[in-house]
N, C-alpha and C positions, 0 to 999 in steps of 0.2 A: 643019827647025828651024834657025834662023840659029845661028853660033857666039857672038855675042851675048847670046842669049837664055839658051843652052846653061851661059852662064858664068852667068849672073843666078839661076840655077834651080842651080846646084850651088853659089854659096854659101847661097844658102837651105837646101840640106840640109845644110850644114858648120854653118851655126849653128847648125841645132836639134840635129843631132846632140851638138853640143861643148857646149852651154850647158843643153841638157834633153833626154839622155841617157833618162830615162823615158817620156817624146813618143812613143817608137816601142818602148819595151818594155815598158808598161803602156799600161790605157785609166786616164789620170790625168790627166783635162784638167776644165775647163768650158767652157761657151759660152752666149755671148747674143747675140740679134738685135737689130737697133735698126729701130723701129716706122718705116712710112714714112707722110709725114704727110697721105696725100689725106683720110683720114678720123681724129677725134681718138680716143683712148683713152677707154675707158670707166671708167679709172682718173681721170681728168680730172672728171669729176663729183665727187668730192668736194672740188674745188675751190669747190664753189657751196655758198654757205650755213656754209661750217667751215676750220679754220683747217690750215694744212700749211707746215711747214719743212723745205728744203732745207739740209742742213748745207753748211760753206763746204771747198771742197777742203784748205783748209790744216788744218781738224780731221783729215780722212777719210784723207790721206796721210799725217798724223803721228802717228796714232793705232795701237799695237797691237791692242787689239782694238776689237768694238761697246762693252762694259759700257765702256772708259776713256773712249771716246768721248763718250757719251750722261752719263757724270756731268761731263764739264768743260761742253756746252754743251744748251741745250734743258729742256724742263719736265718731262721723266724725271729718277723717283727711281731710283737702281740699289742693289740689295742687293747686295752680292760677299762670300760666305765658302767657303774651304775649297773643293770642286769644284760651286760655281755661282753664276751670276751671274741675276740676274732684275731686271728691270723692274715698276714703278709707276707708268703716266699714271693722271692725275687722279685721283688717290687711291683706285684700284683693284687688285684685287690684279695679280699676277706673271700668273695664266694668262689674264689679261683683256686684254692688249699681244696682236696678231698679228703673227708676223714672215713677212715675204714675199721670197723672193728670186725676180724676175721675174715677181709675178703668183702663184708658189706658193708656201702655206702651209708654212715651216717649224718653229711646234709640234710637241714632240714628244706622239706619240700615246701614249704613256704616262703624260706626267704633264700636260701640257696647254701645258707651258711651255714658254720658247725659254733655252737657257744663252748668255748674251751672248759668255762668255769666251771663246769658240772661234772667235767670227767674227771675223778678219780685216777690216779696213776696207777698205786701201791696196788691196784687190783687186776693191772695186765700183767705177763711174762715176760713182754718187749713192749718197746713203741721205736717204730722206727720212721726215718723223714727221708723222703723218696723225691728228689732235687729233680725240677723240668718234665715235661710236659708226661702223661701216662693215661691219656684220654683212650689211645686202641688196647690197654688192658684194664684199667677202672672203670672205662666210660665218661657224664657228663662231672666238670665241674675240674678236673684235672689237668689244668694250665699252668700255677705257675709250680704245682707240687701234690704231693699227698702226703698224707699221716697213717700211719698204720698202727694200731691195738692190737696187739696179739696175745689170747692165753693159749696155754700149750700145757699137757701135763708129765711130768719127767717122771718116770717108774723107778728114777733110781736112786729116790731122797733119801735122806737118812733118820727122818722123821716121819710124823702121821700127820700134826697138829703145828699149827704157831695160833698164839693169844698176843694180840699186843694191844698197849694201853698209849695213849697218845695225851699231853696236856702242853698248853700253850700258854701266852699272852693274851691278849683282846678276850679271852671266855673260849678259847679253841680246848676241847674235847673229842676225842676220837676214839672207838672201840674196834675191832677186828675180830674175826677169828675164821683161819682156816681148818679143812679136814680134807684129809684125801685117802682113801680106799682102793689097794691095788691088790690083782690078781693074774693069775698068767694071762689071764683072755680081756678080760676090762678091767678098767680104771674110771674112778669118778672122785672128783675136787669138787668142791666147794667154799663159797666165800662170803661172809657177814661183815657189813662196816657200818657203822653210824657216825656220824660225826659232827660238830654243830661247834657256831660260833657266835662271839658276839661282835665281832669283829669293828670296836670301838675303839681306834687305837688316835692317839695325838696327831694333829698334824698342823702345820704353819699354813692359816688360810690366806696366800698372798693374793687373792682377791678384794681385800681389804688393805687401806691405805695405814691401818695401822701394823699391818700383818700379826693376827691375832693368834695366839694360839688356842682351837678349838679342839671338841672331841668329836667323832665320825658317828652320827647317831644315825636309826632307823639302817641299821646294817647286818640285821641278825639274819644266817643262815644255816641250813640244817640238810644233810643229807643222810638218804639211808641206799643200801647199795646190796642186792641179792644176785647170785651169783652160782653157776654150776656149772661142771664140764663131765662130760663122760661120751667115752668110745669103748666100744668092743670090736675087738679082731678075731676072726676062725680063720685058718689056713691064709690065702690071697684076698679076705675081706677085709673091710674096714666100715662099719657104721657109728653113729653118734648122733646127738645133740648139743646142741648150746644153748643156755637162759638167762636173763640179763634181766633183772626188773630194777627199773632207777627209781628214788624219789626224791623230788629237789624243789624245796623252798626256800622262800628270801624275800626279805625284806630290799626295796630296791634306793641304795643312798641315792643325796642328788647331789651336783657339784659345790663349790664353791660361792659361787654368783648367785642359787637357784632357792627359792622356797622348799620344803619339804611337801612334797604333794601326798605322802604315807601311801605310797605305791608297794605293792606284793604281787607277786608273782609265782605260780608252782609249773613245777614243769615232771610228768609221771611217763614214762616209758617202759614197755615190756618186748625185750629185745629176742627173737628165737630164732636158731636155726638147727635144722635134721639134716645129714647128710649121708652116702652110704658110697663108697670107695670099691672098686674094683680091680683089683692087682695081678696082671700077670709076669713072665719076663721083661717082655718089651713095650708094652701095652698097659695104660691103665686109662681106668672112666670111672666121672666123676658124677656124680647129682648131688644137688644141693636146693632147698627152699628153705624161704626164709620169708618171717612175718616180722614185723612191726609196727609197734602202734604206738603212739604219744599223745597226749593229753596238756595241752599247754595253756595258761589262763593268766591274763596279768590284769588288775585292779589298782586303780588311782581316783582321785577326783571327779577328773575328766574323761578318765577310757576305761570302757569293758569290754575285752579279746578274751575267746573263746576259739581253740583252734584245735579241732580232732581230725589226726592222720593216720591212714592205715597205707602198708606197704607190703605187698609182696614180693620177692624172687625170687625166681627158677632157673635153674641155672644146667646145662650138660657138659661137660668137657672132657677131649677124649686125649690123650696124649701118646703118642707112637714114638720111638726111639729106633732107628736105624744106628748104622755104624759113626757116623758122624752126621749125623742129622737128626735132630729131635723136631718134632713136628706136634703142633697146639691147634686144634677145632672146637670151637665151643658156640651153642648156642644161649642165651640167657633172655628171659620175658618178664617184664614189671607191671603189675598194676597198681596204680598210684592214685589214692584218693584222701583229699580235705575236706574238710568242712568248718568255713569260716564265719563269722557274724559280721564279717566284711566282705564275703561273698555271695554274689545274688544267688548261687545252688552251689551243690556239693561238685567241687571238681575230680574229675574221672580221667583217668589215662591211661593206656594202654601202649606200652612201648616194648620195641621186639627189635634184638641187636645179633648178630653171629661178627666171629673175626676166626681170623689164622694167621699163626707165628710159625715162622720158623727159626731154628738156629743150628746154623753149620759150624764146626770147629775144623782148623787146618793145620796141624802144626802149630806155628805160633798165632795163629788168626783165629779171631771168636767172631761170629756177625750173628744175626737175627732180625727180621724183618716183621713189620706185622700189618695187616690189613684191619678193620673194625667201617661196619656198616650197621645205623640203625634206624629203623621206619617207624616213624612220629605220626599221630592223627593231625597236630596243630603245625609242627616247625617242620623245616625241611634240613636235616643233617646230610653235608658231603661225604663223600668215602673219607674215613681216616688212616692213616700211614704213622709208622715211626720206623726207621733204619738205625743200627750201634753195631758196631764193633770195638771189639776190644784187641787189642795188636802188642803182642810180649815184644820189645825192639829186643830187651838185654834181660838178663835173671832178673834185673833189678828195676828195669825201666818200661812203666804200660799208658801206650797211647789209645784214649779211649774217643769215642765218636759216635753224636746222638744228634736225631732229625727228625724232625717228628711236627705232624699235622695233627692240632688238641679243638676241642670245644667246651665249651658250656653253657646248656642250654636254658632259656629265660623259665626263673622260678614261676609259682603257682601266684605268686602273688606280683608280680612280671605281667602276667599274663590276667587274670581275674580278678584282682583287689577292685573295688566299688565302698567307696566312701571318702568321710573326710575329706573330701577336697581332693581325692585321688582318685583315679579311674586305669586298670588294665588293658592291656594293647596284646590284642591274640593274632595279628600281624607281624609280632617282635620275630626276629631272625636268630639264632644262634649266635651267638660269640665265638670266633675261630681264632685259631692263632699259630702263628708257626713258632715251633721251637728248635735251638741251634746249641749244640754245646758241643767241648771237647776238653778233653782233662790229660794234665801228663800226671804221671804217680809215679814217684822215683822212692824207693823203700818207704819211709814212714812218711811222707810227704807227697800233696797231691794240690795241684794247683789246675783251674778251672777259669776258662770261658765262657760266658750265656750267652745271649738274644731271644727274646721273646718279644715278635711283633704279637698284637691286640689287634682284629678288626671286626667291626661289628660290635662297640662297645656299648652296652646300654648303661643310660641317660635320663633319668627322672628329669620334667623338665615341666612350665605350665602352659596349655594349650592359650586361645587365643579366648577362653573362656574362663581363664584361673585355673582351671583343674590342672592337676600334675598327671601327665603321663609319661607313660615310660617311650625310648626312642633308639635304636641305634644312631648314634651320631658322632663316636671317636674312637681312631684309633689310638692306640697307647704300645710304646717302645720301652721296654727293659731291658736293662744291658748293665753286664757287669764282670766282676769274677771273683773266685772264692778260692781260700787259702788254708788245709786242713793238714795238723801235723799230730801225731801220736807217737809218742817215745815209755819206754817201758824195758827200767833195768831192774836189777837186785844189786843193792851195795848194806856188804855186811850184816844180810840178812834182814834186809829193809829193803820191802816191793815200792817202785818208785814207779806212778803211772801219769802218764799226761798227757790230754787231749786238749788241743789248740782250735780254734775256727776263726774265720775273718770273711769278711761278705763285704764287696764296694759295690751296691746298688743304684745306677742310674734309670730312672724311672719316671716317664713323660709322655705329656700328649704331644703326639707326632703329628696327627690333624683331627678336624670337628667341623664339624658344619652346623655352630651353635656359632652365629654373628658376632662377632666381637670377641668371640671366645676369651677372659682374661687368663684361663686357664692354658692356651696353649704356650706349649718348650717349657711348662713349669712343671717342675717334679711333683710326683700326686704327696698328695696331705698323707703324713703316718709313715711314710715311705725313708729311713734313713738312709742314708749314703753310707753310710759305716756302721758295723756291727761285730763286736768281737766278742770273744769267750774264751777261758780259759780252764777246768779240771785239774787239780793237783791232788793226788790218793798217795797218801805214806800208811805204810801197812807192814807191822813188826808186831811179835809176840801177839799178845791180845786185844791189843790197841790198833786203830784205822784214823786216819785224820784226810779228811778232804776239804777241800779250799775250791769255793767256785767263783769264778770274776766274771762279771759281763759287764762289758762298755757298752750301748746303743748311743748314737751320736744325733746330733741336732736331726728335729723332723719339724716341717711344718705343718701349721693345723690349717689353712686355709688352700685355696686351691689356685692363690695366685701369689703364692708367697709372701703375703705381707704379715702372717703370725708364724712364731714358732715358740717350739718347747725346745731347750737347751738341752746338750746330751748330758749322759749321767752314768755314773761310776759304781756298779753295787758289788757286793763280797760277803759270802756267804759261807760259814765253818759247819761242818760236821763233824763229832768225834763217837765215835762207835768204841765201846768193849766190851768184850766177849767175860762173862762171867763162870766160874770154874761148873756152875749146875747147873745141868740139866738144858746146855746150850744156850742159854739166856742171855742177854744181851740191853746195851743200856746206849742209846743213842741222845746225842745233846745237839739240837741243831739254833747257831744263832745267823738268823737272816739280816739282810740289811746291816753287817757288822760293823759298817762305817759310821752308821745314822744318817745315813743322807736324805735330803728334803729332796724328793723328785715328784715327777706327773708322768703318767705315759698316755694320757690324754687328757686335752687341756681343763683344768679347774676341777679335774678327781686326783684327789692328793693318794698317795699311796704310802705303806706304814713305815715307821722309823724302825730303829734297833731293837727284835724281838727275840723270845729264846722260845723254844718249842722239846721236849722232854719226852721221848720213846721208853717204853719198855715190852722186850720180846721175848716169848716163853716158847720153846718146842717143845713137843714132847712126842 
């Protein structure tokens, strides 16, 4: 080995050493492969026929977590109180969103849902929002949308390294530091963040008749986030790994109205998947397994939850390309097990799915069809279906068209919870739902259609003995349509970028067979009718300036209409510049630049006018 080389390979261990000290005395990493392109992803189908946005890097790096994320831009409602954050596409509930980091389903298997607040953004490559139903290529839980995580790693940086230092308002602290290692045949990234808060910020407690103004106590949180990606390619292969280790504490506030019960909560996950790619001309196959396991514990007064899950999948998929016909077979197996101190044993599951797509192109005509079946020990899932096309009328004008048969099926705690005053129902049926859309897109401009019938809705409800159990007992109607324009000039040497969205969401119980239902024809609680956003990026010389508006309009908090929370107006400035050394860069971000006093559920105040202070180093 050359003394050249000798030197190049020893500061490579001096950095990781000095900068990510854990690298080599935990397994605290992630990692993702990036797809190579002889043959297309079978995630690309849902680009036919339905609508998907790609958020803009300047959200996704200035963004503390998913939930801040997804309420400044896009047609997600996000709830956030207290220790959880949950999503709302198209006026469906929280466990109806699936979130995907690389393909796997992160839902938690106990309650069905994903907590936004703990995801990290600045530490995916994308995150995109996948509109209407994608139950025959996700699987359960993808009714009214999905979320997708993606890292990926680009061979053709112009650096090794970024360091950045983050400091805020409330006690907000944030560290970073990326590394990436490339060679003609492999590549490997990695990623360190810590970051922590005290997140004590002012707010107007209008649950007081004097409307006092207090300070946000018992709200300290702290994450730490390990991270890796690496693939290797020889000739037509592709292998890899991914590693993800999360660690997340908090202190859990309580509202306005509520005592301080000094509730905390940790939630630890170690996220991995191996994968190994086989590439011919026309042909390629795919395997994939993937573990997971999480550790989740919340402490208060009154409750001690103790909740350990492990996840497998395995996954085949083979993909053939003809002259105008691409064709998708895949088989995929899950073993799924908890262990609750609210359940009477460790719950076990064994679930086993296969589907096939296809898609023909004709000229100007796109379609693809898909099939998806999967054989349950407890529930009984129908055949699932989805049909799109996509139709060029004119250069400029695409009529798109999607149908599609989704589920989702009753979580671990659905099925098995025993206590408190609750008991599980291993009877419960899947949640099915048809979905309907169609979109024109005329150059930067695309307007949208939905329907989302709900049947089979589960229903916590009390038997004739107090206990709460769960029940199918409503359906639920979502209807609505969405409004997305992007414009993108240069004047005078000034890049001028703008992304629009609009979402009119109607959303209701259509029927129940709960007596007196006071809930039904009333729009669900959290559910707005209206939800806008705006993007402005001015970008000259060294300087970047973005401007983000989101309106969310009146929601109510009850399920028969008689509470709500008023809509609300927020604007949010970014200013980035680029400094003359060594790439560096100095971001100023102030949230909430209006001050405005809002809730986004009821009697959890959320923060006034803050400033937040980046600084990024390559090298």
């Amino acid at each position: 080995m050359s003394s050249g080389i000798k030197i190049i390979l020893m500061k490579r261990i001096i950095i990781l050493l000095f900068f990510c000290p854990c690298f080599v005395m935990a397994q605290d990493i992630l990692i993702q492969v990036p797809e190579v392109n002889f043959i297309e992803k079978r995630s690309n189908l849902h680009q036919i026929g339905s609508k998907q946005w790609t958020i803009d890097s300047v959200l996704t790096k200035n963004s503390y977590s998913l939930s801040n994320l997804l309420r400044q831009f896009g047609p997600i409602y996000v709830k956030e109180y207290g220790a959880l954050s949950s999503s709302f596409f198209r006026g469906s509930t929280a466990s109806h969103t699936q979130l995907l980091w690389n393909g796997i389903p992160l839902n938690s298997l106990s309650t069905g849902q994903a907590d936004l607040s703990i995801f990290p953004t600045n530490i995916f490559s994308d995150v995109k929002l996948n509109a209407g139903g994608n139950s025959t290529l996700f699987g359960s839980g993808a009714i009214g949308g999905s979320i997708e995580l993606n890292n990926t790693i680009e061979t053709n940086l112009k650096y090794d390294g970024i360091i950045n230092y983050t400091s805020g308002d409330f006690g907000l602290i944030s560290k970073s530091f990326f590394y990436q290692i490339n060679n003609n045949k492999s590549n490997l990234n990695f990623h360190f963040s810590k970051s922590e808060s005290e997140n004590d910020f002012e707010y107007i407690n209008t649950g007081l008749p004097e409307n006092t103004v207090e300070i946000q106590e018992h709200a300290y949180k702290s994450s730490f986030q390990y991270l890796m990606n690496y693939t290797r390619r020889k000739d037509k292969f592709s292998s890899g790994f991914n590693l993800w280790v999360s660690n997340n504490f908090r202190e859990v506030p309580v509202g306005m109205l509520s005592s301080n019960p000094m509730a905390v909560q940790w939630d630890d996950a170690i996220r991995t998947k191996f994968f190994f790619n086989r590439y011919l001309t026309n042909y390629s196959l795919k395997l994939t397994h993937a573990f997971l396991t999480e550790n989740f514990e919340y402490q208060s007064n009154t409750i001690s939850s103790h909740l350990h899950t492990k996840y497998h999948f395995s996954s085949l998929n083979i993909n053939r390309n003809f002259k105008k016909l691409v064709t998708y077979f895949g088989l995929n197996f899950q073993n799924r097990s908890v262990y609750s101190n609210y359940y009477s044993e460790i719950a076990n599951e064994n679930l086993l799915a296969c589907f096939i797509s296809l898609k023909h192109q004709l000229n100007r005509f796109t379609t693809t069809a898909s099939l998806r079946k999967e054989i349950h020990p407890v529930y009984s899932v129908p055949l699932l279906y989805s049909y799109g096309h996509n139709f060029s009328v004119s250069s400029n004008l695409i009529w798109k068209l999607q149908i599609s048969k989704n589920f989702r099926a009753p979580s671990f705690n659905d099925l098995y919870w025993l206590g408190d005053g609750a008991m599980g129902n291993t009877d419960l049926l899947p949640e099915l739902a048809l979905n309907s859309e169609t979109t024109l897109e005329y150059k930067r401009v695309s307007f949208t259609l939905f329907s989302n019938m709900v049947d089979n809705m589960i229903y916590w409800q009390p038997n004739s003995e107090s206990v709460w159990v769960p029940q199918n007992l409503k359906q639920v109607w979502s209807r609505g349509s969405e409004l997305k324009y992007n414009y993108k000039n240069e004047i005078d040497k000034v890049n001028l970028i703008s992304q629009f969205s609009y979402a009119y969401t109607i959303s209701k119980i259509n029927n129940s067979d709960i007596e007196n239902d006071n809930s039904f024809d009333k729009q669900l609680a959290y559910v707005p009718i209206h939800k806008a956003s705006c993007l402005i990026n001015l970008d000259f010389n060294k300087w970047k300036f973005s401007l983000i508006n989101s309106l969310n309009g009146k929601v109510f908090t009850t399920s028969d209409e008689s509470s709500d929370l008023a809509s609300y107006f927020i604007s949010d400035l970014i200013i980035n510049y680029q400094l003359n050394f060594h790439s560096a860069s100095i971001d100023i971000k102030i949230n909430n630049l209006l001050n405005k006093s809002y809730q986004v559920y009821e009697w959890f105040p959320m923060p006034g006018r803050h400033l937040i202070t980046s600084f990024n180093f390559k090298f």
